[in-house]
N, C-alpha and C positions, 0 to 999 in steps of 0.2 A: 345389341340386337335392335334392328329397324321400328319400330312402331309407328302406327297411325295417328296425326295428332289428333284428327277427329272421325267420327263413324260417318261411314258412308250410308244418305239414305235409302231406303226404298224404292223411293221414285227414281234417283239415280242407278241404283241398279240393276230395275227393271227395266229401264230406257236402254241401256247397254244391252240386255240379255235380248230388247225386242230386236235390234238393227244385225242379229246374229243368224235371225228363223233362216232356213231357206226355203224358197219359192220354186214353186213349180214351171220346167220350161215353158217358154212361150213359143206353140208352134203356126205356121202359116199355110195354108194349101199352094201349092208352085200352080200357076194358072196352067201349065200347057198341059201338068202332067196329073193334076189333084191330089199329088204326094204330099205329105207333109213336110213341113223342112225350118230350119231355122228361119227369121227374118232378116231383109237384106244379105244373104248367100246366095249366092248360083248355086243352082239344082244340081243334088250330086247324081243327082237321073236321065236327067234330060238335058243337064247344059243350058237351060235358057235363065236367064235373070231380067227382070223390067219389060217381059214378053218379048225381047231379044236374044238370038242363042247366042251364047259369049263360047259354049266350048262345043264342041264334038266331042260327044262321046263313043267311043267303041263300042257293039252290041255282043253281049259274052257269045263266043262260040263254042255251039256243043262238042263235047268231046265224043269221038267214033270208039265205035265199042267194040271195035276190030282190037285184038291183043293175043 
């Protein structure tokens, strides 16, 4: 069976357990649309990125309540 030749210390492995936390996302307001949004993505809103619109997006169409 494996053992350790020497004890791993404290500082060691509290340094490991720090680089493990996770952090909280980091969000950005989309200038055109004041949504919030990841940083450097195109707006999954509005299609614009760098004040340029990169997509068209489609505007959902209501459904008719005829049935």
């Amino acid at each position: 069976m494996n053992v350790p030749k020497k004890k791993r210390t404290a500082r060691r492995n509290n340094h490991r357990r720090a680089m493990q936390k996770l952090t909280p996302v980091q969000l950005t307001k989309c200038p055109s649309c004041n949504k919030l949004i990841l940083p450097h993505n195109v707006c999954k809103y509005c299609g614009h990125y760098n004040n340029e619109s990169i997509i068209a997006i489609k505007e959902k169409s209501e459904k008719s309540a005829t049935a």
